[in-house]
C-alpha positions as CSV (number, residue, x, y, z in Angstrom):
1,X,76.4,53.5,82.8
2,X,72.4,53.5,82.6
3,X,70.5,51.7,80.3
4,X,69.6,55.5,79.0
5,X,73.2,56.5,78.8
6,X,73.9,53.4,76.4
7,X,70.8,54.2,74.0
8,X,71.9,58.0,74.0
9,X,75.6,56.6,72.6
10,X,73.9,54.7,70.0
11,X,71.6,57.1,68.6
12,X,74.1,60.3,68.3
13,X,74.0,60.7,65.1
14,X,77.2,60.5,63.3
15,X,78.7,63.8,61.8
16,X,80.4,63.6,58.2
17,X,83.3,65.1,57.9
18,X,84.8,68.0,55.9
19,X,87.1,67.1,52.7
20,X,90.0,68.7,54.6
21,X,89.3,67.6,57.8
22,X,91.7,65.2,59.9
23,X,91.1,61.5,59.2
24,X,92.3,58.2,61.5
25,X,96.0,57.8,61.4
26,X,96.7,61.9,61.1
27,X,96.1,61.9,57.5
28,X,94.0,65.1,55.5
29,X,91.2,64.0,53.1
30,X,92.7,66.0,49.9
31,X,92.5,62.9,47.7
32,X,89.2,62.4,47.6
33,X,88.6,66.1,46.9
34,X,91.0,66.7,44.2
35,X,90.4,63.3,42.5
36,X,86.6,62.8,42.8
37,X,84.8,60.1,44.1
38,X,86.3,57.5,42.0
39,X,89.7,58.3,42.6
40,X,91.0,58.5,39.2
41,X,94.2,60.2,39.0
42,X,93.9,63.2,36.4
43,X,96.1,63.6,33.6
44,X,99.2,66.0,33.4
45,X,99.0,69.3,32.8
46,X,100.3,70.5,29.5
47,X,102.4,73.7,29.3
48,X,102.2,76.0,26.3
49,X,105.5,77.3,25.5
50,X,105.5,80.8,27.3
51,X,104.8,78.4,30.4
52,X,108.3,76.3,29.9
53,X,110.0,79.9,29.0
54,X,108.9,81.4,32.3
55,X,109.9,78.3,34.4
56,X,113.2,78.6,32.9
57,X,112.9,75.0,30.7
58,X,114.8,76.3,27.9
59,X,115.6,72.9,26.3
60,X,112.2,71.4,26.0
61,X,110.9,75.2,24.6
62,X,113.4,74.8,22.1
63,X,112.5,71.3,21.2
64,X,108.9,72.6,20.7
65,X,109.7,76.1,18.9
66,X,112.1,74.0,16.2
67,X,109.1,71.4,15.5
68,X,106.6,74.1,15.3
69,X,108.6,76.5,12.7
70,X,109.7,73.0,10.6
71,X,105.9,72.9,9.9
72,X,105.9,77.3,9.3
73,X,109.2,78.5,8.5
74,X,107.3,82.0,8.1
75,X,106.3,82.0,11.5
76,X,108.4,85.0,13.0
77,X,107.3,85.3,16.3
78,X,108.3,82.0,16.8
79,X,111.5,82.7,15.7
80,X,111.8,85.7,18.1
81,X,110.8,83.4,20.8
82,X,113.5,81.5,19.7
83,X,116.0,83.8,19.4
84,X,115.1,84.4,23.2
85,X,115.5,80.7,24.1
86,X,118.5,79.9,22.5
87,X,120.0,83.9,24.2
88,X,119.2,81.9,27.5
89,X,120.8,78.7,26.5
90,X,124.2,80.7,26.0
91,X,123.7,79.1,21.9
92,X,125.2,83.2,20.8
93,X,125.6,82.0,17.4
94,X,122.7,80.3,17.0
95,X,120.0,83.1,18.3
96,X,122.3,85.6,16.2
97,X,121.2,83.6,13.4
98,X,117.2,83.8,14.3
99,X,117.2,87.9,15.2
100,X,119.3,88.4,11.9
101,X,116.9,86.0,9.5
102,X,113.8,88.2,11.1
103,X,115.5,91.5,11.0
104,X,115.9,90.9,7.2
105,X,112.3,89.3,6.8
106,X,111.2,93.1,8.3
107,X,113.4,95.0,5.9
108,X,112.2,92.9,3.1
109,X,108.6,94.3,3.9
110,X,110.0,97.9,4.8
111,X,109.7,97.8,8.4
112,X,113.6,99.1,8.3
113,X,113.5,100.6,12.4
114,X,112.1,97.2,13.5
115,X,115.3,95.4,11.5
116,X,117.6,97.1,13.0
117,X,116.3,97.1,16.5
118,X,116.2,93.2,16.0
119,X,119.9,93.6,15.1
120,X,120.8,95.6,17.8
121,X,120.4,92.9,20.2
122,X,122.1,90.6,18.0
123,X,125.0,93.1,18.0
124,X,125.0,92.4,22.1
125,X,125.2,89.2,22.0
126,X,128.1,89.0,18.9
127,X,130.1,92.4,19.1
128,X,133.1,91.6,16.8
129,X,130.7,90.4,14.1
130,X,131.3,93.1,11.2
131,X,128.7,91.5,9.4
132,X,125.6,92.5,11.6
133,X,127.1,96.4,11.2
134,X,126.8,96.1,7.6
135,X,123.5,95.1,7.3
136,X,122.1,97.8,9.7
137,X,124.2,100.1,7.2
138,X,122.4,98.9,4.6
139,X,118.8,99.2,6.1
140,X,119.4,102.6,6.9
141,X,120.4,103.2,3.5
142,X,117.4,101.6,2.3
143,X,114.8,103.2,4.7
144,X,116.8,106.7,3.1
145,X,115.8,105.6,-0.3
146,X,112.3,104.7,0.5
147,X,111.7,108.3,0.9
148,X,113.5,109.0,-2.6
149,X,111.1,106.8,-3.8
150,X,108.1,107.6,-2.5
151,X,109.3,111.5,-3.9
152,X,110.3,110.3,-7.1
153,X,107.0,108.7,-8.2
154,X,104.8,111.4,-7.0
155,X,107.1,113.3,-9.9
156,X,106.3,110.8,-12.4
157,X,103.0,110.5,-11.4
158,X,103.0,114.7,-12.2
159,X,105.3,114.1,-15.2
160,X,102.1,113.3,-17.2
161,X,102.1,109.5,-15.9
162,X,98.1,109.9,-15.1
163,X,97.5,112.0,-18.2
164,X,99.1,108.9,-20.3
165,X,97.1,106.4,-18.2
166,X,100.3,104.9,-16.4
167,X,98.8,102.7,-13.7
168,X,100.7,102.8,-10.0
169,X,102.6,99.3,-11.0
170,X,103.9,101.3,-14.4
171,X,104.9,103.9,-12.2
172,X,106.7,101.9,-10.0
173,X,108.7,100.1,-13.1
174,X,109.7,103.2,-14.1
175,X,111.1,104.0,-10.8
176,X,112.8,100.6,-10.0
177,X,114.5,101.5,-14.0
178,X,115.8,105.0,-12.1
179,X,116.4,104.1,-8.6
180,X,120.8,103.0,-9.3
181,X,121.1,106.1,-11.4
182,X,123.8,108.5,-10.9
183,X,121.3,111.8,-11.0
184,X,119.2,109.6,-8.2
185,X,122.1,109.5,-5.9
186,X,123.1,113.4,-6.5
187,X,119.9,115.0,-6.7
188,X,117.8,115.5,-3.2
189,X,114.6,113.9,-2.5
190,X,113.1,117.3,-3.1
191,X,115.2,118.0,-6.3
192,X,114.2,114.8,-7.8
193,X,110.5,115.4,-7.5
194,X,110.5,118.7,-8.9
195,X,112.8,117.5,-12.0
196,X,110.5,114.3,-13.0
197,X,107.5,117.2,-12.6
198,X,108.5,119.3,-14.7
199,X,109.4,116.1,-17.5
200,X,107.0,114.8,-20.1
201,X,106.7,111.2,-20.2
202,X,107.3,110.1,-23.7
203,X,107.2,106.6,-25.2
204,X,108.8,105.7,-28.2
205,X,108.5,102.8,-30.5
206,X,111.4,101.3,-32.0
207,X,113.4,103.7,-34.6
208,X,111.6,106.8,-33.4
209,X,113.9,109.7,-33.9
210,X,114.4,112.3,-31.5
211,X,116.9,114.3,-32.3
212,X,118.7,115.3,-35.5
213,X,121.8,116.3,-35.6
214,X,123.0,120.1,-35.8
215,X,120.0,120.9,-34.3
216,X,119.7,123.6,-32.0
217,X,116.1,122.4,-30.2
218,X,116.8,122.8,-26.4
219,X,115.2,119.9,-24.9
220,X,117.5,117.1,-22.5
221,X,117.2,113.3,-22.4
222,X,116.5,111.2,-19.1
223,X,116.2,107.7,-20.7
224,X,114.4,105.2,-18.3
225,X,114.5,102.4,-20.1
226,X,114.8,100.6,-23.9
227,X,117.7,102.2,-25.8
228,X,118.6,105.3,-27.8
229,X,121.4,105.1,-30.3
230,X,123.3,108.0,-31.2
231,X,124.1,108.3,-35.1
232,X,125.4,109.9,-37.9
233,X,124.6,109.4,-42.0
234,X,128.0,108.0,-43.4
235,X,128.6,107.1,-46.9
236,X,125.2,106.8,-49.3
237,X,123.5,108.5,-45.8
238,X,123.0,104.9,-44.5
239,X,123.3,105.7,-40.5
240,X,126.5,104.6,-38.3
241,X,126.0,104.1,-35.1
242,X,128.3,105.8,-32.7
243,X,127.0,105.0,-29.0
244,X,124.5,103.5,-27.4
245,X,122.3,104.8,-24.0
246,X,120.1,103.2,-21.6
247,X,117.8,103.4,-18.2
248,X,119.6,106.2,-16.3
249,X,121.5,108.0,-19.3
250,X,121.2,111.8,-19.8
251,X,121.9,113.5,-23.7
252,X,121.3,116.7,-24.5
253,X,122.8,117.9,-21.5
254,X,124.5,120.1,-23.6
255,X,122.2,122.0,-26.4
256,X,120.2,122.5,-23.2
257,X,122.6,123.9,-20.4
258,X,125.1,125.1,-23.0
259,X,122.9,126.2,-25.3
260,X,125.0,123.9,-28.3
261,X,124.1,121.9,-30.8
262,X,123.0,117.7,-30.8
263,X,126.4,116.1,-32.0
264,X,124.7,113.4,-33.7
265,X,121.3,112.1,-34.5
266,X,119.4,110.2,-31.7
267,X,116.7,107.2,-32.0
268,X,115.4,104.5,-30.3
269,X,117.1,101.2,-31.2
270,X,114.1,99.1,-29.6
271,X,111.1,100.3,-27.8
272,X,111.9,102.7,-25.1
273,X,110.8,105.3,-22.5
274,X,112.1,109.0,-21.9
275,X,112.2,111.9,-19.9
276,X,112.2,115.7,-21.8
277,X,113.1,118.5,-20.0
278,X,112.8,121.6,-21.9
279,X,114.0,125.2,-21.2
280,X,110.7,125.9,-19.5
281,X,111.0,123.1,-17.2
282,X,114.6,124.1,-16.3
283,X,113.4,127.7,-15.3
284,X,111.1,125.7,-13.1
285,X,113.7,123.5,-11.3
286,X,115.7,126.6,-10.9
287,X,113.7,129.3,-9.4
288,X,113.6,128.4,-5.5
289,X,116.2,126.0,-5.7
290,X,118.3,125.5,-2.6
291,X,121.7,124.3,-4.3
292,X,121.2,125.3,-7.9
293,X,124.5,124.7,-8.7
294,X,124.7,121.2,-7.5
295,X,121.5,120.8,-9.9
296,X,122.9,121.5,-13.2
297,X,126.2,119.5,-12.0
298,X,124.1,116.5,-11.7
299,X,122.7,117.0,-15.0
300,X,125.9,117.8,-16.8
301,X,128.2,114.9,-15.0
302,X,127.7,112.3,-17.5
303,X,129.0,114.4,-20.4
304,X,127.7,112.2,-22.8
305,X,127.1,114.8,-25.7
306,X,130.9,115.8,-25.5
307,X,131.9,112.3,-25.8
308,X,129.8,111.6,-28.4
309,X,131.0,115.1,-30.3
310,X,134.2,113.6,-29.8
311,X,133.3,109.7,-31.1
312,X,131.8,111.8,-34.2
313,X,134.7,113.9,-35.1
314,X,137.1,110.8,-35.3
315,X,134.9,109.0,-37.2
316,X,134.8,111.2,-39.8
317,X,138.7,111.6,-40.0
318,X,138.7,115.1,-37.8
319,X,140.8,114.2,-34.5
């Protein structure tokens, strides 16, 4: 080799190579790549809990979604998640437990078709438990009587409850003093309207009188709430009491539909609040009415002014 060739070896200069080129010994240069000049090693990652759901670690999302609602026990998408987790774990009883606490959280706040979807899939997962068919039962029941209510305050609200200033929490009181009546359950949604529209909204102080008795002044009794005591004068005309009415009571049922008489004297024992219906008003509730029939049934089922007709004759010795 020339003295040329030797000085051409040593000056070539030297190429640098690529981070994932080949190194001496067969090795690739990743390290140095990944880790940065210095070579310090990286911390590792952290998954978020969808990322241990997806790659199927079930046990350590669990361990995180339990810590996580011990701080918010409100937290229900949590809880769904966990329902999810513990579906995937085979623990049946325990993501019962989660969809059914949620489903009930929903119904609470009206969200009734999102309840019992939730307990749907617990059904799945626990098909002899009677329990979980009783409480979708009972939500569709109480999705039913949302729109009762939402019917039966527009007809308070008409029954003179924004003439007499009644705010939409009054309103709602009223209702909530109506909603386990018997005359909710038998009237319609659409009946029920049009009888609390065509009511006046009275209040009454205590000892109000507001019928007498013998008198022939058509006009029927919803009481929603205080009480109404029915009387009669007995000896020196002090009053005896007879019976006693409260939230969800009818009288007058019968001067009104049977055109009688009020068996005894009516008045309110503490403060209370009442519903007339006058002959007027039944016209009203009669004229277009789809089941007329099953409307004056529900007003005349209680019977209360024959039962008090009857209290009043054996009091005063008749039989």
């Amino acid at each position: 080799m020339s003295t040329a060739d030797v000085a051409g070896v040593h000056s070539a200069p030297q190429r640098t190579r690529g981070p994932a080129e080949a190194v001496p010994g067969g090795g690739v240069a990743f390290k140095s790549w990944f880790r940065g000049g210095g070579g310090a090693q990286q911390p590792q990652q952290e998954f978020t809990i969808d990322d241990l759901i997806v790659l199927e670690r079930y046990e350590e999302a669990e361990l995180r979604l339990r810590a996580k609602l011990r701080t918010n026990p409100e937290d229900l998408h949590s809880r769904l998640k966990l329902a999810e987790v513990y579906s995937q774990l085979r623990q049946y009883e325990k993501a019962v437990e989660e969809y059914s606490l949620v489903a009930e959280e929903y119904a609470q706040d009206g969200f009734y078709e999102k309840g019992v979807a939730l307990l749907a899939k617990a059904q799945k997962l626990a098909p002899l438990d009677q329990s979980i068919r009783f409480k979708v039962e009972r939500y569709q029941r109480e999705k039913s009587m949302e729109h009762v209510r939402a019917m039966a305050i527009e007809g308070l609200r008409q029954a003179g409850g924004q003439k007499a200033g009644t705010s939409a929490v009054e309103l709602q009181r009223l209702w909530h003093n109506l909603a386990g009546s018997r005359l909710v359950q038998r009237l319609t949604p659409e009946q029920l309207k049009r009888l609390l529209s065509t009511m006046q909204l009275a209040h009454c102080k205590e000892g109000t009188q507001l019928a007498e008795e013998g008198s022939r002044e058509g006009e029927l009794l919803l009481i929603v709430r205080g009480v109404l005591e029915a009387f009669v004068e007995g000896p020196e005309k002090k009053p005896l009491g007879v019976r006693s009415f409260t939230s969800g009571d009818i009288v007058g049922e019968g001067v009104l539909l049977e055109r009688g008489v009020w068996p005894a004297g009516y008045r309110a024992s503490e403060n209370a609040t009442v519903l007339k219906l006058d002959r007027e008003g039944l016209e009203q509730n009669l004229v277009g009415n789809s089941d007329p029939r099953a409307f004056l049934e529900a007003l005349r089922e209680q019977h209360n002014d024959r039962d008090v007709g009857v209290a009043v004759r054996r009091l005063r010795g008749g039989g």
